[in-house]
Backbone as CSV, one residue per row, in Angstrom:
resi,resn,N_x,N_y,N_z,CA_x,CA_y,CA_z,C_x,C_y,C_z
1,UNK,18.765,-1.665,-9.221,19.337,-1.581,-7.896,20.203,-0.318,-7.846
2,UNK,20.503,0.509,-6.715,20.326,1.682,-7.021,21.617,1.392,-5.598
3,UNK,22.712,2.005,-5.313,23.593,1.655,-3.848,23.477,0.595,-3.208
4,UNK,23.584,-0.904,-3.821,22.478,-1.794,-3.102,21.330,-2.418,-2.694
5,UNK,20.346,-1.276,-2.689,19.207,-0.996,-2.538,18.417,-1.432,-3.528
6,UNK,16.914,-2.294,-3.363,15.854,-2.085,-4.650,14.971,-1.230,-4.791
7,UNK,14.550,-0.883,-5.826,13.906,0.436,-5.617,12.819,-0.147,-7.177
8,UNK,11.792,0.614,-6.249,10.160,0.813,-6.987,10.001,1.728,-7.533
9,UNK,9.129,1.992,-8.703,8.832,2.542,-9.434,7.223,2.993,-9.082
10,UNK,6.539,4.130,-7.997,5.216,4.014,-7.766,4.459,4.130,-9.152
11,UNK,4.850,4.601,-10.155,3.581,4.428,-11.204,3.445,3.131,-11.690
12,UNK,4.246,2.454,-11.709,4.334,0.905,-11.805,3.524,0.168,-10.750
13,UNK,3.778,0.950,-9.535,2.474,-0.068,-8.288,1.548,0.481,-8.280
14,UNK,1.311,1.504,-8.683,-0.521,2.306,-8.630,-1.013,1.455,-9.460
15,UNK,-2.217,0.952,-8.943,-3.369,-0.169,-10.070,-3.103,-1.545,-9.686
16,UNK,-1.888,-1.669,-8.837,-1.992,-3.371,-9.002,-2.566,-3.989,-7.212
17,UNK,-2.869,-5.118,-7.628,-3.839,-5.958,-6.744,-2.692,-6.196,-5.822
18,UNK,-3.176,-6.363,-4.440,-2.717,-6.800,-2.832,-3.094,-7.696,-2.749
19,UNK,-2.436,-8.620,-2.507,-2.795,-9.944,-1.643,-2.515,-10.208,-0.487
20,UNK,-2.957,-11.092,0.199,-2.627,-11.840,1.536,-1.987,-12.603,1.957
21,UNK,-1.250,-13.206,2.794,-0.241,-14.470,2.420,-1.638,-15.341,2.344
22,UNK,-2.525,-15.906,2.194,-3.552,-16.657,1.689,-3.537,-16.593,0.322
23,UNK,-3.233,-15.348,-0.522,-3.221,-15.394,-1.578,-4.686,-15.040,-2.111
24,UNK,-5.703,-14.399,-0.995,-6.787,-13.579,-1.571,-6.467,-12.368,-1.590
25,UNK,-7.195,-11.897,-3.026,-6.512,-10.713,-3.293,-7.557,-9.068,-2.346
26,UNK,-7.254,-8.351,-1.604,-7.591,-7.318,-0.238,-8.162,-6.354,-0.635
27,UNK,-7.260,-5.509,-2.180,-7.417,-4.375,-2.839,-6.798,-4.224,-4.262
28,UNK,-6.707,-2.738,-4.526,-5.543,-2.519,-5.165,-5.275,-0.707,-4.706
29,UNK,-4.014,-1.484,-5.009,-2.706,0.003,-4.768,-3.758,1.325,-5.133
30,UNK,-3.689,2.280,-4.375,-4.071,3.529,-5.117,-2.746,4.908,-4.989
31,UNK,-2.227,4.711,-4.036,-1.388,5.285,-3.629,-0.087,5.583,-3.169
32,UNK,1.235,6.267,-3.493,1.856,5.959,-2.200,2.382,7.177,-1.398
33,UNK,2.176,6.768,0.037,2.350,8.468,0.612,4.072,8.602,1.046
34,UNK,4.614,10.034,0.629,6.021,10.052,0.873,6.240,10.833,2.284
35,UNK,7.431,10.640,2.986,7.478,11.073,4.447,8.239,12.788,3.843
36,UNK,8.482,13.778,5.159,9.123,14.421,4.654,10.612,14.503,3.834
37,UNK,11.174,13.616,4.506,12.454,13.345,4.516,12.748,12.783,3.064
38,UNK,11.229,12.595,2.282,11.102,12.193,0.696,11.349,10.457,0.255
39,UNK,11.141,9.736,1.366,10.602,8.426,1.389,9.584,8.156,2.111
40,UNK,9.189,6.640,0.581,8.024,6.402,0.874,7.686,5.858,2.045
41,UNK,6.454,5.929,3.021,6.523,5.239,4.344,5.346,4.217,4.368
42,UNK,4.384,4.443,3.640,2.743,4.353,3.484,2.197,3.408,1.686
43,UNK,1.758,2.387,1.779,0.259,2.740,0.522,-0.765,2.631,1.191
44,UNK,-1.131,3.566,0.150,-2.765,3.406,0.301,-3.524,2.213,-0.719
45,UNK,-4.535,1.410,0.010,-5.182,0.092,-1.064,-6.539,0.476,-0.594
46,UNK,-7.348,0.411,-2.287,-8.557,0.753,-1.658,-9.191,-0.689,-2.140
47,UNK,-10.188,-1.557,-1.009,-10.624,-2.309,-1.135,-12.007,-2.773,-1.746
48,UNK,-12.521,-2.069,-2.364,-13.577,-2.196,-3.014,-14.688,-2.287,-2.717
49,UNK,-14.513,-2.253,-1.206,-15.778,-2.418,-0.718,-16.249,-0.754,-0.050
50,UNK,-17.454,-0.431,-0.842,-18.023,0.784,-0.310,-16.974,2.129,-0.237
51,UNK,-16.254,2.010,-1.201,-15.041,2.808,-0.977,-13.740,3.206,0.089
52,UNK,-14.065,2.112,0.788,-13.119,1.455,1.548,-11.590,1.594,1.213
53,UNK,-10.469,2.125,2.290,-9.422,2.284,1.958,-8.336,1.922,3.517
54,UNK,-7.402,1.061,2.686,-6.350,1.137,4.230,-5.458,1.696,3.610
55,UNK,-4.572,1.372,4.862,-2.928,1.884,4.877,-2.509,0.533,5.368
56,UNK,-0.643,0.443,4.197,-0.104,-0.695,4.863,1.294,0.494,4.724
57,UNK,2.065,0.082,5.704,3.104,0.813,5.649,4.589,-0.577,5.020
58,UNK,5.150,0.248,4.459,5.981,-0.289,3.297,6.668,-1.699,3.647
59,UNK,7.318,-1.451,5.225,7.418,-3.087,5.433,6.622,-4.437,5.620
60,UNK,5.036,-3.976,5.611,4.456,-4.576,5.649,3.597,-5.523,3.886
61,UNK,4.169,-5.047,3.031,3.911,-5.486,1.984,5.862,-5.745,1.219
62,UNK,5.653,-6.306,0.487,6.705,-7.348,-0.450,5.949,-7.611,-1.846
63,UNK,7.118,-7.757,-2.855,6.587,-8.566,-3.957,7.161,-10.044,-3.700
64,UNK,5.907,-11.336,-4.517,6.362,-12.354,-4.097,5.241,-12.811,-5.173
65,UNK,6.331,-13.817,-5.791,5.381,-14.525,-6.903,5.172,-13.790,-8.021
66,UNK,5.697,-12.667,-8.479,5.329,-11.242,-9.192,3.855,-10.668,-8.948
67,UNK,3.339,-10.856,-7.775,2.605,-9.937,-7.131,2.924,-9.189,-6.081
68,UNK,2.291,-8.020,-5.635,2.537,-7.326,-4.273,1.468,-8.670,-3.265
69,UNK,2.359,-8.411,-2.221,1.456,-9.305,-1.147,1.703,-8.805,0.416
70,UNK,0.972,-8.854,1.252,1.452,-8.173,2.648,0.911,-9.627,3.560
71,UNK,2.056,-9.712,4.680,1.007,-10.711,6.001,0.050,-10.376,6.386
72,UNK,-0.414,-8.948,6.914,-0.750,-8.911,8.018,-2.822,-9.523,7.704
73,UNK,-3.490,-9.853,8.436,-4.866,-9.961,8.190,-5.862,-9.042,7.938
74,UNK,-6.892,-8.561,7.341,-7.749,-7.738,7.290,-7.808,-6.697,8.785
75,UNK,-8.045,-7.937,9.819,-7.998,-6.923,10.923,-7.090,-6.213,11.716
76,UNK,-6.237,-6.350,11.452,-4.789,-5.645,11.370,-4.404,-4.355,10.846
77,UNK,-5.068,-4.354,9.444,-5.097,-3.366,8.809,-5.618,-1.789,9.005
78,UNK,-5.130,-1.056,8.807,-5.614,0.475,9.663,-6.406,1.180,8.296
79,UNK,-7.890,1.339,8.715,-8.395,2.138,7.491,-8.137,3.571,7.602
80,UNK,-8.031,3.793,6.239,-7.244,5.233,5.616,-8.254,5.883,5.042
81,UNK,-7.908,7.580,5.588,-9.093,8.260,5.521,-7.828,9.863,4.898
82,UNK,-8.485,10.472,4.171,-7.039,11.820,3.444,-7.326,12.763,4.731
83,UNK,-8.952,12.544,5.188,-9.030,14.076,6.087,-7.753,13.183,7.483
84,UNK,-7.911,12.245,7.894,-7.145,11.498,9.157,-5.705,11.959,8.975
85,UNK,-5.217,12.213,7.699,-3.543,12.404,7.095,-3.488,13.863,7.519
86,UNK,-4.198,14.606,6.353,-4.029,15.940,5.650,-5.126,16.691,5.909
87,UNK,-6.502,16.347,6.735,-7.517,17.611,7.556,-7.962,17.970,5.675
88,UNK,-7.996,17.639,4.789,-8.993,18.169,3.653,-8.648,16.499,2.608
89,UNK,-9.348,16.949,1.496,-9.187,15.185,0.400,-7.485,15.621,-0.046
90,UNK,-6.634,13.916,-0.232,-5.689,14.221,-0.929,-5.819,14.872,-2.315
């Protein structure tokens, strides 16, 4: 805990599995994107399917249970593309 605050470690969340509040697991972490201002705002989870990738933005995921887990439903979710961010691959 860092001023109060908890604070993540992204090489520690790159690789690990997303769940749902259902508790099926969505993806896993590949990413996390930082704003200018040098916080994080964004992950990226790529879902395995067909190389499939969203974005959940940071309040939308929690650890719970010692997994990462987010509410929102599949269709909720905004798929993530590097050219949609950054116009070339991250």
């Amino acid at each position: 805990m860092v001023n109060g605050h908890q604070m993540a470690c992204a090489s520690k969340l790159t690789g690990e599995p997303i769940y749902n509040a259902q508790g099926q697991r969505i993806g896993t972490l590949t990413d996390v994107l930082i704003d200018p201002s040098g916080g994080a705002t964004m992950v990226v989870v790529s879902t395995g399917n067909d190389g499939k990738m969203i974005a959940l933005q940071i309040p939308d995921i929690k650890a719970k249970n010692g997994r990462m887990e987010t509410w929102l439903s599949l269709e909720r979710m905004r798929q993530f593309t590097w050219n949609r961010f950054y116009g070339s691959a991250g």
